[in-house]
C-alpha positions in Angstrom: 6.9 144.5 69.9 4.8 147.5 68.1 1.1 147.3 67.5 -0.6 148.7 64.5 -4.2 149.1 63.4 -4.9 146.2 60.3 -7.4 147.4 57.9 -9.5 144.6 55.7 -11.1 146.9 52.8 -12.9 143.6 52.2 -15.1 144.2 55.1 -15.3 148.4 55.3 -19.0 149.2 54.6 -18.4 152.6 54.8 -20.1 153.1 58.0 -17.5 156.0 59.5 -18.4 154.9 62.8 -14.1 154.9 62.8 -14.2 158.3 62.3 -16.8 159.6 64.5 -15.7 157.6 67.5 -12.0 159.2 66.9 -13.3 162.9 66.9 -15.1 162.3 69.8 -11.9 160.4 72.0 -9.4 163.3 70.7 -11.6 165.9 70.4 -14.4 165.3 72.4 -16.9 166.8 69.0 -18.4 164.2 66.4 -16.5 165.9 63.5 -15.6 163.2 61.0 -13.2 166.2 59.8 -11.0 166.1 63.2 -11.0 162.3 63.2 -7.4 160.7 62.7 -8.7 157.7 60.5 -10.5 158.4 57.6 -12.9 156.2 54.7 -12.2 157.3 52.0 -14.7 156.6 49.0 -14.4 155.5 45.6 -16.2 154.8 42.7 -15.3 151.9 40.1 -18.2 151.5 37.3 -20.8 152.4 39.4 -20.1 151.0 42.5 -18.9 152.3 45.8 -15.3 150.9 47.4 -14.7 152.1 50.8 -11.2 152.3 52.2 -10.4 153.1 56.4 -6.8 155.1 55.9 -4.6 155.8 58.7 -1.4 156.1 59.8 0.7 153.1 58.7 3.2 153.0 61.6 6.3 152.9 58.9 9.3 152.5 60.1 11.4 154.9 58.6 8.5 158.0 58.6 8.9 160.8 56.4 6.3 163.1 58.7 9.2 162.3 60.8 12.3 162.7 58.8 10.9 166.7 57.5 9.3 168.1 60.6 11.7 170.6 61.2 11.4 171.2 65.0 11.7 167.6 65.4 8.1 167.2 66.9 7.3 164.1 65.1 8.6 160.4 67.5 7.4 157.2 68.7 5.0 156.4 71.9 8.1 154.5 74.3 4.5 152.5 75.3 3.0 151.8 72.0 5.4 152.2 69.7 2.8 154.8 67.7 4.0 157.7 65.7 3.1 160.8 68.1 3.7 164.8 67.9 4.4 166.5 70.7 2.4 169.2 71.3 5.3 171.8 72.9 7.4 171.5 70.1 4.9 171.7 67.0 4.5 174.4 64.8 1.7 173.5 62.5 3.9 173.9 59.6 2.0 171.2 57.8 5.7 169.5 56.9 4.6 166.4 57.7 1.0 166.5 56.1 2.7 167.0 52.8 5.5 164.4 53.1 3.0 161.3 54.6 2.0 159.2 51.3 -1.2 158.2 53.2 -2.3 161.2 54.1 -2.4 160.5 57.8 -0.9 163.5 59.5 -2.9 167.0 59.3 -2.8 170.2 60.8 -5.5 170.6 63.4 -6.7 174.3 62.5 -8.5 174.4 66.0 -5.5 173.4 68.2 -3.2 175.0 66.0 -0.9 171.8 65.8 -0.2 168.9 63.7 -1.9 165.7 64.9 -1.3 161.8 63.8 -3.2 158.2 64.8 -1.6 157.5 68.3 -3.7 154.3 68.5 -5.3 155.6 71.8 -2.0 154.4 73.5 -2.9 151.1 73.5 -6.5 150.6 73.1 -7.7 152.1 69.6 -11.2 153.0 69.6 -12.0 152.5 66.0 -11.1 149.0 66.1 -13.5 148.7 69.1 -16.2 150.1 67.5 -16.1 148.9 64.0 -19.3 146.5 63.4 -17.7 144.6 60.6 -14.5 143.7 61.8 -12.6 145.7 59.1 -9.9 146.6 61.6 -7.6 145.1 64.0 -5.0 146.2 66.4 -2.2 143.4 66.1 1.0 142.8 66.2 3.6 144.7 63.3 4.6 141.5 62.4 1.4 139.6 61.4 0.7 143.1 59.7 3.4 142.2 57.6 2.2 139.0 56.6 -1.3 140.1 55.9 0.2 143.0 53.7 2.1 140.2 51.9 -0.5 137.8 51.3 -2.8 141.2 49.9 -0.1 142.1 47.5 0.3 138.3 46.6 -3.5 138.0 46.1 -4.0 141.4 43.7 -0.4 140.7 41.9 -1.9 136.8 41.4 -5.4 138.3 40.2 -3.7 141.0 38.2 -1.4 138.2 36.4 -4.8 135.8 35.5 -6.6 139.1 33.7 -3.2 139.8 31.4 -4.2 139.3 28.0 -1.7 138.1 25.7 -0.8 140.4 23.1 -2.4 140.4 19.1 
């Protein structure tokens, strides 16, 4: 059974610790910009949101499906997305097709690069002080997708005002 990396936006704070510890484990510079999770930040009357975004693990991958050399697979250990260094050609295919924005072209490598959970051991989730992410298994990601759509489609559905 696959792995993936949950994300509670409930809990983000916005810290980026995520991101720096990421640069630093893949690229061994504390470079939020080389980091392969990102918080992104946004503003809703005034106040700050912060969202972790990474990849999502799907199961049928468009950064997959377009990369034309066919660089873009799964770990055989983790079951995480990976590109394979030898056969990329930083075309930036898969950057483009990803509707999370998880795969970029690393201009300093000269290759594409994607979450690859650490094979195993994801260091954002190890260093994140709230608790906003979890490595677990696909399935109870699943679930705990589900009961997030169910809770914002149930809130949505209470602030509907009937029509005049």
């Amino acid at each position: 059974m696959s792995k993936v990396i949950i994300i509670n936006t409930e809990k983000c704070t916005g810290c980026r610790m995520c991101e720096v510890s990421c640069a630093l484990k893949h690229s061994h510079e504390c470079n939020p910009e080389r980091s392969r999770i990102r918080v992104v930040i946004t503003e809703v009357d005034g106040r700050a949101t912060f969202v972790a975004s990474t990849c999502m693990q799907c199961e049928t991958a468009m950064c997959e499906l377009v990369c034309p050399t066919g660089a873009v697979g799964r770990s055989y250990t983790t079951g995480a997305r990976i590109i394979a260094p030898d056969k990329c050609i930083a075309c930036g295919s898969c950057s483009v097709a990803c509707p999370f924005g998880a795969c970029f072209v690393d201009r300093k490598i000269g290759r594409s690069v994607v979450c690859d959970q650490c094979g195993g051991d994801p260091v954002c989730v190890a260093v994140c002080p709230t608790g906003a992410l979890r490595y677990a298994e696909a399935d109870e990601a699943n679930i705990h997708l589900r009961r997030a759509g169910s809770r914002s489609t149930s809130a949505a559905m209470l602030n509907v005002r009937p029509r005049r």
